[in-house]
C-alpha positions as CSV (number, residue, x, y, z in Angstrom):
1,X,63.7,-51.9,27.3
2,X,67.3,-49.9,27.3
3,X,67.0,-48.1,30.9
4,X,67.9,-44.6,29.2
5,X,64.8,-45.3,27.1
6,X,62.4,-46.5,30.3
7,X,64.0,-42.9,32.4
8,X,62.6,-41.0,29.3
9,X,59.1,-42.9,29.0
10,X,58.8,-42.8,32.8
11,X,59.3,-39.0,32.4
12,X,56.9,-38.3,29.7
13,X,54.3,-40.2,31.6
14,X,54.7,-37.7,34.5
15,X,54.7,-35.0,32.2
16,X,51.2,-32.5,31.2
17,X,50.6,-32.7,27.6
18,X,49.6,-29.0,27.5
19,X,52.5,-27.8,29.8
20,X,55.0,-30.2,29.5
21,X,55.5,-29.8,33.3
22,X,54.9,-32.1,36.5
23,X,51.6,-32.9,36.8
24,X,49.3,-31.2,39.2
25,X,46.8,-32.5,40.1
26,X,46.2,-34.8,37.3
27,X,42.6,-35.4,35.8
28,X,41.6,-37.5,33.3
29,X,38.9,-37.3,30.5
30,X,36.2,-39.1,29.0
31,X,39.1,-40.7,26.3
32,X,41.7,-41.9,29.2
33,X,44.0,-39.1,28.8
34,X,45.3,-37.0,32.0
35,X,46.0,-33.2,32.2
36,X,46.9,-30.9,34.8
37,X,43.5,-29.8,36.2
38,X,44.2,-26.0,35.9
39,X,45.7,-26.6,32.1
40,X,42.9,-28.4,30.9
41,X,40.4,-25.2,32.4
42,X,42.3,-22.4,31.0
43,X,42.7,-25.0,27.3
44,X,38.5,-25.1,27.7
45,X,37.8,-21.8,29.0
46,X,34.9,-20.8,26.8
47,X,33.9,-16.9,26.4
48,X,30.5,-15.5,27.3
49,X,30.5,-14.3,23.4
50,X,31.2,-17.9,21.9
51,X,28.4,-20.3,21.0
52,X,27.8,-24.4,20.3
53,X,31.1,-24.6,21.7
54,X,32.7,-28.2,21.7
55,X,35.2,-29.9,23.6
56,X,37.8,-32.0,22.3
57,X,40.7,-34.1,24.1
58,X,43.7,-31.8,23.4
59,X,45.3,-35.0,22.4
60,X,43.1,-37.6,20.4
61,X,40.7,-34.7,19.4
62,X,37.8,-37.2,20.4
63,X,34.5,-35.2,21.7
64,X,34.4,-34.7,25.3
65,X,32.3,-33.7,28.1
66,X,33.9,-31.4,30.4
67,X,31.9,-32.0,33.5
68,X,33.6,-35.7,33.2
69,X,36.8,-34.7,34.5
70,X,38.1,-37.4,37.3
71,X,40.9,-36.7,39.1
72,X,43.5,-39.2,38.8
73,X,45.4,-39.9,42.3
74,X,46.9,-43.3,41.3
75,X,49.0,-40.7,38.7
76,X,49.1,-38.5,41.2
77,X,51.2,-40.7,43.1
78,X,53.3,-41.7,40.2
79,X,54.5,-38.2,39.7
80,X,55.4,-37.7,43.1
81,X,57.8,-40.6,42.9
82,X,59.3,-39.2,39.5
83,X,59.5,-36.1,41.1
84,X,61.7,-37.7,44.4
85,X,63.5,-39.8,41.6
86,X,65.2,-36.5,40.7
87,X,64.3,-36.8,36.8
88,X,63.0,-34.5,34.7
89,X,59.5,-34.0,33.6
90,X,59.0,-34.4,30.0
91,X,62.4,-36.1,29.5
92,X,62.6,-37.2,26.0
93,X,59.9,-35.5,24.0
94,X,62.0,-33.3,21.5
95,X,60.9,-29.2,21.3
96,X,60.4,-28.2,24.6
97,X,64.1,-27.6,25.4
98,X,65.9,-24.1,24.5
99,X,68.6,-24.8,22.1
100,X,70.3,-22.2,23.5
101,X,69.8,-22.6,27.4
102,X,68.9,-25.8,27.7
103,X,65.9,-24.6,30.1
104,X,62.3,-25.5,29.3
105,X,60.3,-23.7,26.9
106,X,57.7,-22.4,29.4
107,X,56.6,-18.7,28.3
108,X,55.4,-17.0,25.3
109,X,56.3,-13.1,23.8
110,X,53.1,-11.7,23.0
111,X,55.0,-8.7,20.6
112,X,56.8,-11.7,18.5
113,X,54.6,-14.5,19.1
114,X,57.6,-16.8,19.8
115,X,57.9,-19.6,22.6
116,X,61.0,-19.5,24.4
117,X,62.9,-20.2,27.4
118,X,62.8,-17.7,31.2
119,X,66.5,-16.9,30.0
120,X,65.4,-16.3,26.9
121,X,62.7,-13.6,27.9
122,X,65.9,-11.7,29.9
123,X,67.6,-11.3,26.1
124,X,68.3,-7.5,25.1
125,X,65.4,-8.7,22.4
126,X,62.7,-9.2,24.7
127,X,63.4,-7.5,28.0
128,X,61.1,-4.9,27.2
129,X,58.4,-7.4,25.6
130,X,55.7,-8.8,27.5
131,X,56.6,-12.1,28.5
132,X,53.9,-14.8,30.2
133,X,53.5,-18.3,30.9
134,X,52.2,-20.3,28.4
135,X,49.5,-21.6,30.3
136,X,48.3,-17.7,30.8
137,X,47.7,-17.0,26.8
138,X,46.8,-20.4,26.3
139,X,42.7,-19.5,26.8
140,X,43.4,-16.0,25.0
141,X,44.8,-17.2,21.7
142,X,42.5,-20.6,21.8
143,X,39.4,-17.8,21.4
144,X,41.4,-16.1,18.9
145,X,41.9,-18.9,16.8
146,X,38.2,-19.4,17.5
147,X,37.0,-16.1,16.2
148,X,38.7,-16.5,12.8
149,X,37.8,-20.1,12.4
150,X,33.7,-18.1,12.7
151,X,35.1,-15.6,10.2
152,X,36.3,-18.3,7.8
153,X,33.7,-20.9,8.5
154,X,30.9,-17.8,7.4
155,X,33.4,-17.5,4.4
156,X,32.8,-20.9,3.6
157,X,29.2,-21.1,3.7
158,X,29.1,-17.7,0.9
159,X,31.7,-19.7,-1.0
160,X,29.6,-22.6,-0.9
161,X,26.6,-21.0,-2.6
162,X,28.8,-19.2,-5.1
163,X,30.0,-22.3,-6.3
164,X,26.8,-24.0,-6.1
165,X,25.1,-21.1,-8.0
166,X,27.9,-21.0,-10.6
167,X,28.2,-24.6,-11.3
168,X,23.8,-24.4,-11.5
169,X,24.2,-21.4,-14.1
170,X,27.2,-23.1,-16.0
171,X,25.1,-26.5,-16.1
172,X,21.7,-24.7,-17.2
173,X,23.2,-22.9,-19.7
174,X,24.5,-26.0,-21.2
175,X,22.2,-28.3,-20.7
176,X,18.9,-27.0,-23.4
177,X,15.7,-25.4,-22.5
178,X,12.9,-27.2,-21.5
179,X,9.9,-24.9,-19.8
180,X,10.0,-25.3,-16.1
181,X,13.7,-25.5,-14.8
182,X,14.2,-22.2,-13.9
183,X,15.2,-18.6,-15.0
184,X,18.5,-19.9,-16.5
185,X,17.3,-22.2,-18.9
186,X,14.9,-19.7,-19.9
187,X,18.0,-18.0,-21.2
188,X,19.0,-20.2,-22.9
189,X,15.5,-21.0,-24.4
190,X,16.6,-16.8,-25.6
191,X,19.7,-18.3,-27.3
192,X,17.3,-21.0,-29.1
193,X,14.7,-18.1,-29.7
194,X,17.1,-16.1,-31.3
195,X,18.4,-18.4,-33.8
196,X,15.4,-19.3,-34.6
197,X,14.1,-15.6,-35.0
198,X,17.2,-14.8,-37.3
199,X,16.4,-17.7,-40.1
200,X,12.6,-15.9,-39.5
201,X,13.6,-12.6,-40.2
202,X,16.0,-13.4,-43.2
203,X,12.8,-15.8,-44.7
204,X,10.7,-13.2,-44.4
205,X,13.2,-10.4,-45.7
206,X,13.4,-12.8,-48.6
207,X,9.6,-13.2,-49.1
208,X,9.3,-9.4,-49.0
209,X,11.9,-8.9,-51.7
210,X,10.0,-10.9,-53.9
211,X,7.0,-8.7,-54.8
212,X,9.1,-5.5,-54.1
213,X,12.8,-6.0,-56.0
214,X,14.7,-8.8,-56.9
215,X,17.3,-10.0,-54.0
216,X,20.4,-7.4,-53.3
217,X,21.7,-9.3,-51.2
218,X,24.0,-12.7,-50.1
219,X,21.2,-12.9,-47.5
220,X,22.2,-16.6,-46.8
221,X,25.9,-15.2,-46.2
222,X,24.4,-12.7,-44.0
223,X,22.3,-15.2,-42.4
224,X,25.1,-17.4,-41.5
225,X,27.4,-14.2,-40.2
226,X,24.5,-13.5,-38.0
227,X,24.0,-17.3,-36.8
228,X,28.0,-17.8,-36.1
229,X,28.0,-14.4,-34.0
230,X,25.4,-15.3,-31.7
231,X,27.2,-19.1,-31.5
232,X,30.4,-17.2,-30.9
233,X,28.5,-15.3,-27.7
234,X,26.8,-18.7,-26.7
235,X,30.4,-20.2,-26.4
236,X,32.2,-16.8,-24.8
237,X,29.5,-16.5,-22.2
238,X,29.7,-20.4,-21.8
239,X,33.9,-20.2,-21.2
240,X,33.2,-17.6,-18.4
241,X,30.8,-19.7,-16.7
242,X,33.2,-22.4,-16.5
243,X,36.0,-20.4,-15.5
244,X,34.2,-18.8,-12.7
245,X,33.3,-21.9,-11.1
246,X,36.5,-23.5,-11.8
247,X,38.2,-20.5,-9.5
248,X,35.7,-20.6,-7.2
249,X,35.9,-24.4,-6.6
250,X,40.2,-23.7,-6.1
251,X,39.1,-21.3,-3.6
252,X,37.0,-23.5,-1.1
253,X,40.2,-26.1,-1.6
254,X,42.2,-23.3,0.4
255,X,39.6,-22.6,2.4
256,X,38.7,-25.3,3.4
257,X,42.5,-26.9,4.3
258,X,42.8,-23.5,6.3
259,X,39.6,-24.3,8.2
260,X,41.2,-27.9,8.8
261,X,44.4,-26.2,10.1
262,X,42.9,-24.1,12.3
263,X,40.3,-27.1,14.0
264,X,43.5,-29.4,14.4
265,X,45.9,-26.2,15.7
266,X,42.8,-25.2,18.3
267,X,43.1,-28.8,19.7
268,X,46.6,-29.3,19.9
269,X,48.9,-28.7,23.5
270,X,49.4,-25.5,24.1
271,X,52.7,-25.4,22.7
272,X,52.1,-26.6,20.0
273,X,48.7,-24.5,19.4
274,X,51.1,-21.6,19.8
275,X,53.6,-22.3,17.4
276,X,54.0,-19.6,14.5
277,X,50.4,-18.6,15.9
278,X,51.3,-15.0,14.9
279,X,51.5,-15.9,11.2
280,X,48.5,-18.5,11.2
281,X,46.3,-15.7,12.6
282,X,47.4,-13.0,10.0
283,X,47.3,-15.0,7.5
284,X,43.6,-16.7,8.3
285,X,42.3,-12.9,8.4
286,X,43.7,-11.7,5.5
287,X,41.5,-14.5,3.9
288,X,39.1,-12.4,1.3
289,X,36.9,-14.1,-1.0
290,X,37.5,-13.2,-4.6
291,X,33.6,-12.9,-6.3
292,X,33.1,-14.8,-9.6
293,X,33.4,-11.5,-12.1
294,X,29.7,-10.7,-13.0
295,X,28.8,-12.9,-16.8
296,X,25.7,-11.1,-18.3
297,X,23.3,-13.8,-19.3
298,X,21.4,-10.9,-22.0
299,X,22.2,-11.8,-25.9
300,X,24.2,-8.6,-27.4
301,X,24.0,-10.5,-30.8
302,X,20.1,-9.0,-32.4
303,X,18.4,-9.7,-34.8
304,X,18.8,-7.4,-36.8
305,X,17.9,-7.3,-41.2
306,X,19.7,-4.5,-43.0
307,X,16.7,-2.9,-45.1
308,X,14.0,-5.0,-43.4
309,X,12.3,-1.6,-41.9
310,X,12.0,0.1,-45.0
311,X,10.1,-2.8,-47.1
312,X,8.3,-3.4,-43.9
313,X,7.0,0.7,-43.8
314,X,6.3,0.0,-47.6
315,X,3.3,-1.8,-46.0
316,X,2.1,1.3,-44.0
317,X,-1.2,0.8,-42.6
318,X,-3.4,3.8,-41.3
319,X,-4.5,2.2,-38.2
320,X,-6.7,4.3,-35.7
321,X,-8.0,3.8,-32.5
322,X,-12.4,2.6,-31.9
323,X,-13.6,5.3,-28.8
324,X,-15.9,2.5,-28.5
325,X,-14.1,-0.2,-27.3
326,X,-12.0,2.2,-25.3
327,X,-12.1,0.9,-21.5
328,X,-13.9,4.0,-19.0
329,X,-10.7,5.5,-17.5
330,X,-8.8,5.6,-21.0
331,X,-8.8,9.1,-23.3
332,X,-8.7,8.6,-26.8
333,X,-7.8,11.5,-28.7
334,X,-9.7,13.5,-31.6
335,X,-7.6,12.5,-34.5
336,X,-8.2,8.3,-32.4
337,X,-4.1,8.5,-33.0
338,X,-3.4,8.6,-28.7
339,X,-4.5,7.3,-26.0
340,X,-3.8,7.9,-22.0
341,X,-5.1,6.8,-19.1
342,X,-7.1,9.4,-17.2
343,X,-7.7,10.3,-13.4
344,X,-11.6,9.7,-13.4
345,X,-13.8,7.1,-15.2
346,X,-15.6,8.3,-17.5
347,X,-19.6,8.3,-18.0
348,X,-19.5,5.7,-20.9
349,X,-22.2,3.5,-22.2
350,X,-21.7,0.0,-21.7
351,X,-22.1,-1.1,-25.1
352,X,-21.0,-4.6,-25.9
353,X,-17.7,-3.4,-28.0
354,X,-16.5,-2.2,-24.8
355,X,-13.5,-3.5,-22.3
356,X,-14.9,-3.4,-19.0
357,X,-12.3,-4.7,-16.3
358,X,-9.1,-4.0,-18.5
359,X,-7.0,-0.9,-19.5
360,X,-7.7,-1.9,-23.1
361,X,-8.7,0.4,-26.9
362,X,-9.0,-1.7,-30.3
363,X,-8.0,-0.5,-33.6
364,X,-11.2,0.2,-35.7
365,X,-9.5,-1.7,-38.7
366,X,-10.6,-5.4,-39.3
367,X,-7.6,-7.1,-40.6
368,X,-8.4,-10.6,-42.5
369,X,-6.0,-10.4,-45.2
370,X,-2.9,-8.7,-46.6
371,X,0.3,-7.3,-44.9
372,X,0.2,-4.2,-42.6
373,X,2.4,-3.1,-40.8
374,X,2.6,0.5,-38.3
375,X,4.7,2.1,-35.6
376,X,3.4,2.9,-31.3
377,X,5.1,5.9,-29.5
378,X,5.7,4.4,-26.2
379,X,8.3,6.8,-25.0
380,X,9.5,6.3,-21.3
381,X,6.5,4.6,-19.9
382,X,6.9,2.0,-17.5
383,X,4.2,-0.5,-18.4
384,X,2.6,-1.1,-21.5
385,X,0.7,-4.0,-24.0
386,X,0.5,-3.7,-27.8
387,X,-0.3,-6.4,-30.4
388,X,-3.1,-7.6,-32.0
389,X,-6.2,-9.9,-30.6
390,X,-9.2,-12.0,-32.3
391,X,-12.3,-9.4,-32.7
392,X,-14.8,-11.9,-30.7
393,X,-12.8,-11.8,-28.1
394,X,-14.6,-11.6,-24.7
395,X,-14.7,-7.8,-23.6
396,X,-16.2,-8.1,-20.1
397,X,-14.4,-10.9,-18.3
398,X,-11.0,-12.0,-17.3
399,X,-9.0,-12.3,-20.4
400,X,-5.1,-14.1,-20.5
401,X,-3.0,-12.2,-23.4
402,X,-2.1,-15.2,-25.0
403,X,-2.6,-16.9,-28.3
404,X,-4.5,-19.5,-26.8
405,X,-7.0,-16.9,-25.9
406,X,-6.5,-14.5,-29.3
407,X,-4.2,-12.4,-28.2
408,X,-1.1,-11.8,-29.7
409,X,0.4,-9.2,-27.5
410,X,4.0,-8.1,-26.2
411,X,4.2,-6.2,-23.0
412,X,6.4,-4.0,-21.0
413,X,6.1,-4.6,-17.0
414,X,7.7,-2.8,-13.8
415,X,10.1,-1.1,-16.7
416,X,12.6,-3.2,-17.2
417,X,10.4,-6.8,-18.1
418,X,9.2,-7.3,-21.8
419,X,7.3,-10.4,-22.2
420,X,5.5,-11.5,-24.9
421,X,1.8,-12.9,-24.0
422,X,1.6,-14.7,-20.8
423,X,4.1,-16.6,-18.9
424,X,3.7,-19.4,-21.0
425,X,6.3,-17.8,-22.9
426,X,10.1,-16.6,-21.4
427,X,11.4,-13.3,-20.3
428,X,12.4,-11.0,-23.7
429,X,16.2,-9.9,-24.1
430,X,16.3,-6.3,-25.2
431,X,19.3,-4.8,-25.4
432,X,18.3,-1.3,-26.1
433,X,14.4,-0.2,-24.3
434,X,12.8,1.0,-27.2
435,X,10.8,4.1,-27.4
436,X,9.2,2.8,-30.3
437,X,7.8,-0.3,-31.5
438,X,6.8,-1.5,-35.1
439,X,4.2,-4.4,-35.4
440,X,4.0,-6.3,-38.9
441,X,1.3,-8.5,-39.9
442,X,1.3,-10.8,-42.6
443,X,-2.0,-12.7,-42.9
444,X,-1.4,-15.6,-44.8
445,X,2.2,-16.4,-43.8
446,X,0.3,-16.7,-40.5
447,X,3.3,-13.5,-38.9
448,X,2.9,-11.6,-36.2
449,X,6.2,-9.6,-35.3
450,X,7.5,-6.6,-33.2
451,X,10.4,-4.4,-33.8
452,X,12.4,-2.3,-31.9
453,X,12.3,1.2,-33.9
454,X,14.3,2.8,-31.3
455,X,17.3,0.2,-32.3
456,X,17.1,0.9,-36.2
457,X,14.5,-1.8,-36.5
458,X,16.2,-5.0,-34.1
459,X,13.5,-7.8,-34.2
460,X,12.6,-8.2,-30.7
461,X,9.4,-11.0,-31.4
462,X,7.6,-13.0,-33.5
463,X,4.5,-15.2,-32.3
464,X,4.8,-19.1,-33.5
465,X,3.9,-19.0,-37.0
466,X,-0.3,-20.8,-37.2
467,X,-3.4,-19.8,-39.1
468,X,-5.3,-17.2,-37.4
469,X,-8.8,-18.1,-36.1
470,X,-10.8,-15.4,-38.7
471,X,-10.1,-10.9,-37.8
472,X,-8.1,-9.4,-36.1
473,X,-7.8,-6.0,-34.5
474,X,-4.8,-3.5,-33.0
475,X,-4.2,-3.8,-29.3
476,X,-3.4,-1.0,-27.1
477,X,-2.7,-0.6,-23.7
478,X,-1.4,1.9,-21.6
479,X,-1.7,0.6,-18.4
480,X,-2.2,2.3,-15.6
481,X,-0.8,5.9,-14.5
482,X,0.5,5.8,-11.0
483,X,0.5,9.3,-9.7
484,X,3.2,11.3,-12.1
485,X,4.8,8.1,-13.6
486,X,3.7,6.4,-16.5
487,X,1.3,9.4,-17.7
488,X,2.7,9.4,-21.5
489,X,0.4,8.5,-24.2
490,X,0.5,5.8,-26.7
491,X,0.7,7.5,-30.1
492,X,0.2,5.8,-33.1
493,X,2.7,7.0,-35.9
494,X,2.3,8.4,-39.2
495,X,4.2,6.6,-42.1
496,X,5.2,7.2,-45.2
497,X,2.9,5.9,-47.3
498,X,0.1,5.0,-45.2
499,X,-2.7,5.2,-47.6
C-alpha cells in the first residue's frame, strides 16, 4: 500500500464514526464497530415520551442491544499511538474539512441548520447564532427526526386503508353482484336492478297502452336513451374509482421513500444525520394526506316512464282499511282512509282477523284478479311498510315480510333505509325520499310495483315477476311513534277515477 494511503487508513481507523474525532474511550457493539462511548449515548439517548424504541449500529444499521457495549482498550491503545504519531484523526474521509478554513467540521448553527467549522461560527453570519457541538444536538434532532417519522408512519397506516378501501370499492364495483360480498356489490346488484327495472317499466308501459291507446311513443328509443344513461353513470362512477386509488397508491410511493429517508438519515453519524436536517424536517411535516374526493355510489339515473302515472291512476282502486285486522295500539279512522299508531292499546277483541304482535291493518279488498293500482300519504315519517300480503297469512305469530312468506312489502327504516321485504333483498337507491308512494298490481302479469309520487312517478320497486299463491290484501304499517317523531298518519289517497 502507497504510505500516503496507509497515514490516511491508519487515521480513519482512529477516528469516531459519529464525531470524526480521536476516539475516547472506544466501545464496541454487538456488530464489531467502535464509537466513542459518550457519542454512542447521546446517538441512543431515548426520551421518556418515545416507545418500542430500537437500536441500530449508526454504521451497518444492523439491530443492536445497547447494554452490549464493550469497551475496546486494544483500540484504545491504537489511538493513543496515532495521537503521539502527530497525525490527524479522520485523515482522508472527504466532508469533514471546512473548505474555507481548513478546520474540522465540529459544530452545528441551530438558526440555519448548517454544519461548519469553530472559525466559521465567529463569521459576521453566525456570531449572534447559537452555535454547539455536534455531539450536543446530536440526541435532540435524532428525537426530532423520531417524532415525524410517528407522524408519517400514522400517515401511512390511514393511507394504507384508503387505498385498500378504494382498490376494494373499485374491484366490487367491477366485478358483478353475487349476494354475500358486501355492501358494495350490493350496489352494484342496484346498477343490475335498475336496468333490469327500466326494460320492466317500458314492457309494462307498453302492455298498458294496449287496452288504453295505441303507442305514442319510440318507447324502444326511449328505452335505450334510458339504458345508455345509466351505463354512462356506471362507467363515470367506475373512472373515479380508479382514479382515486390510482392517486392514492402515488401517494404511499412518496410516503413511503420519505419514511425510508428518514429510518436511514436517523441511523446515520451524526454529521451526516445532520446534513440539510432543517429542510428534511420541514419538509416531512408539511406532509398532508390528500383524501380520495368523495364518489357517491347512489344511481342519479331513475327509472322513470313519461305518462306511466297517468295510465297507472286510470286503474284507481278505492282501497280502505279492515278495523278488524287493525293491530291494538293502531287508530283507524272513520272514513278507514288513516291510520296512526296510538299511545295506549286498545280494548280489542281478539278475533282471528287480527295482527297481534305486529304494527299491522289490511285493506278490506280481496284482490284475485285485475289491475289496481292507489297512492299512501307517508309524509315525513321515519319508518314505515306498505305493500301487499297473501290473506291466509298467519296473524298471531312471527311473520318475515318477504315473498317467501306472502308478503310483498317495501319499507322505510331509521329514515334514510328503504328496503324492499327482508334482507334477502339489497338496500333501495332513492334519490328523492318520497312523501308519497303509488302501489300497482297487475294480477295476471304476476306485478307488484312501487312508485315514488313525490318524484313525478320514478319507479322505485318491482317484486320478481311469479304467479301469486290465490288473494291478496293492502299492507299498512305505520310503525311505531317514538315520543313526538314519527306520529303522522298513513293516508290513503283519493284518485281520479276510483270507482
Amino acid at each position: 500500500m502507497d504510505p500516503a494511503a496507509l497515514v490516511e487508513a491508519v487515521g480513519e481507523e482512529a477516528a469516531c464514526p459519529i464525531c470524526m474525532t480521536f476516539l475516547r474511550e472506544p466501545v464496541s457493539i454487538d456488530c464489531g464497530h467502535s464509537f466513542c462511548h459518550s457519542c454512542l449515548s447521546a446517538l441512543w439517548k431515548v426520551p421518556e415520551e418515545s416507545q418500542n424504541w430500537s437500536y441500530t449500529c449508526p454504521l451497518c444499521r444492523a439491530p443492536v442491544q445497547p447494554t452490549n457495549q464493550q469497551p475496546n482498550w486494544q483500540l484504545a491503545n491504537v489511538v493513543e499511538k496515532v495521537r503521539l504519531l502527530g497525525l490527524h484523526p479522520g485523515t482522508g474521509l472527504k466532508g469533514d474539512v471546512c473548505e474555507l478554513h481548513g478546520q474540522q467540521l465540529k459544530v452545528f448553527c441551530r438558526e440555519d441548520g448548517l454544519i461548519m467549522c469553530q472559525a466559521c461560527s465567529h463569521s459576521p453570519e453566525h456570531h449572534a447564532h447559537s452555535v454547539v457541538p455536534m455531539e450536543v444536538v446530536a440526541w435532540e434532532y435524532k428525537w426530532k427526526l423520531h417524532e415525524v417519522l410517528e407522524h408519517l408512519q400514522k400517515e401511512q397506516e390511514e393511507a394504507w386503508k384508503l387505498e385498500v378501501d378504494e382498490r376494494n370499492r373499485t374491484a366490487n364495483w367491477k366485478a358483478g353482484c353475487h349476494q354475500g360480498e358486501g355492501v358494495f356489490t350490493a350496489l352494484q346488484m342496484q346498477v343490475e336492478t335498475r336496468k333490469q327495472s327500466i326494460t320492466w317499466e317500458f314492457e309494462k308501459y307498453q302492455r298498458l297502452l294496449e287496452k288504453k291507446q295505441p303507442p305514442g311513443r319510440q318507447l324502444e328509443a326511449e328505452a335505450s336513451a334510458a339504458l345508455a344513461s345509466l351505463e354512462q353513470e356506471e362507467g363515470e362512477t367506475m373512472q373515479k374509482l380508479q382514479l382515486n386509488h390510482e392517486k392514492l397508491v402515488q401517494q404511499n410511493q412518496v410516503l413511503w421513500k420519505m419514511i425510508e429517508e428518514l429510518k436511514e438519515r436517523s441511523q446515520r453519524p451524526i454529521r451526516w444525520m445532520l446534513k440539510d436536517i432543517h429542510e428534511v424536517l420541514n419538509r416531512s411535516k408539511s406532509w398532508i394526506l390528500q383524501r380520495p374526493e368523495p364518489v357517491s355510489l347512489e344511481l342519479r339515473t331513475d327509472c322513470r316512464v313519461m305518462g306511466l302515472k297517468e295510465i297507472l291512476r286510470s286503474y284507481a282502486a278505492d282501497v280502505r282499511l279492515d278495523p278488524d285486522t287493525a293491530y291494538c295500539r293502531l287508530i283507524v279512522s272513520e272514513d278507514r282512509k288513516c291510520v296512526h299508531y296510538g299511545d295506549t292499546k286498545q280494548k280489542l277483541p281478539d278475533n282471528p282477523e287480527r295482527f297481534y304482535r305486529y304494527n299491522i291493518v289490511l285493506g278490506s279488498q280481496c284482490i284475485s284478479s285485475g289491475r289496481h293500482y292507489w297512492e299512501v300519504e307517508v309524509g315525513d315519517r321515519s319508518e314505515w311498510g306498505l305493500g301487499v300480503c297473501k290473506e291466509n297469512v298467519d296473524r298471531k305469530e312471527v311473520v318475515y315480510l318477504s315473498p317467501h312468506y306472502g308478503f310483498w312489502v317495501i319499507r322505510l327504516r331509521k329514515g334514510n333505509e328503504y328496503r324492499a321485504g327482508t334482507d334477502e333483498y339489497p338496500l333501495l337507491s332513492l334519490v328523492v325520499p318520497p312523501r308519497r308512494v303509488g302501489i300497482f298490481l297487475d294480477y295476471e302479469a304476476h306485478d307488484i310495483s312501487f312508485y315514488n309520487v313525490t318524484d313525478n312517478g320514478s319507479h322505485i320497486f318491482t317484486f320478481p315477476h311469479y304467479p301469486f299463491p290465490g288473494r291478496l290484501l293492502p299492507y299498512f304499517s305505520p310503525c311505531y311513534s317514538i315520543g313526538t317523531n314519527n306520529t303522522a298518519p298513513l293516508t290513503i289517497c283519493t284518485l281520479d277515477g276510483e270507482d
